[in-house]
C-alpha positions in Angstrom: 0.0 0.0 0.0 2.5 2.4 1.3 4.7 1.3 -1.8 1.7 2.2 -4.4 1.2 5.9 -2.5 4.9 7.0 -2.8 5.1 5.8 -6.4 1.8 8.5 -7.0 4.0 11.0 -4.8 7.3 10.3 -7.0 5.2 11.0 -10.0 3.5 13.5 -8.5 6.9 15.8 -7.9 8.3 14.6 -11.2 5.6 16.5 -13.1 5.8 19.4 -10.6 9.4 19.4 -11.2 9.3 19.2 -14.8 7.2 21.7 -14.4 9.1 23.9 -12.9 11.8 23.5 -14.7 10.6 23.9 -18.4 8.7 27.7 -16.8 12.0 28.4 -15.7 13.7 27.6 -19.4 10.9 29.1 -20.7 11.5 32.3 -19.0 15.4 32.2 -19.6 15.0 31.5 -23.0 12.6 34.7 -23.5 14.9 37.1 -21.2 17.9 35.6 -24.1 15.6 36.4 -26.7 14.8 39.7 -25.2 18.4 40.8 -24.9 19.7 39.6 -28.5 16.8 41.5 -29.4 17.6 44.9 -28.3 21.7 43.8 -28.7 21.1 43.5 -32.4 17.5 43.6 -33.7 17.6 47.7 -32.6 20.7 48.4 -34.2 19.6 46.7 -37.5 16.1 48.1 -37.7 18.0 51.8 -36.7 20.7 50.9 -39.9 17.8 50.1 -41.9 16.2 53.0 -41.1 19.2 55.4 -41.9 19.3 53.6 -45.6 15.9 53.8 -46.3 15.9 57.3 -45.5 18.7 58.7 -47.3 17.0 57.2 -50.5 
């Protein structure tokens, strides 16, 4: 009996935990994306900007 419940309880955590863990890669992988994106999106779009208006 005992056995069955801390199987359910192992399970349980292991989907908490997974989780947990792919909010938390989630979120890191955003912040990343946010940085590159002002580190060299701006600075494009900005470049792009200066050509298209010299034209």
């Amino acid at each position: 009996m005992m056995d069955a419940v801390l199987e359910e309880i192992r399970e349980t955590s292991g989907l908490i935990i997974g989780l947990i863990l792919a909010l938390v890669i989630m979120g890191l992988i955003g912040y990343a994306l946010t940085n590159v994106h002002e580190s060299i999106v701006s600075p494009v779009v900005q470049f792009i900007k200066k050509m298209v208006s010299r034209k």
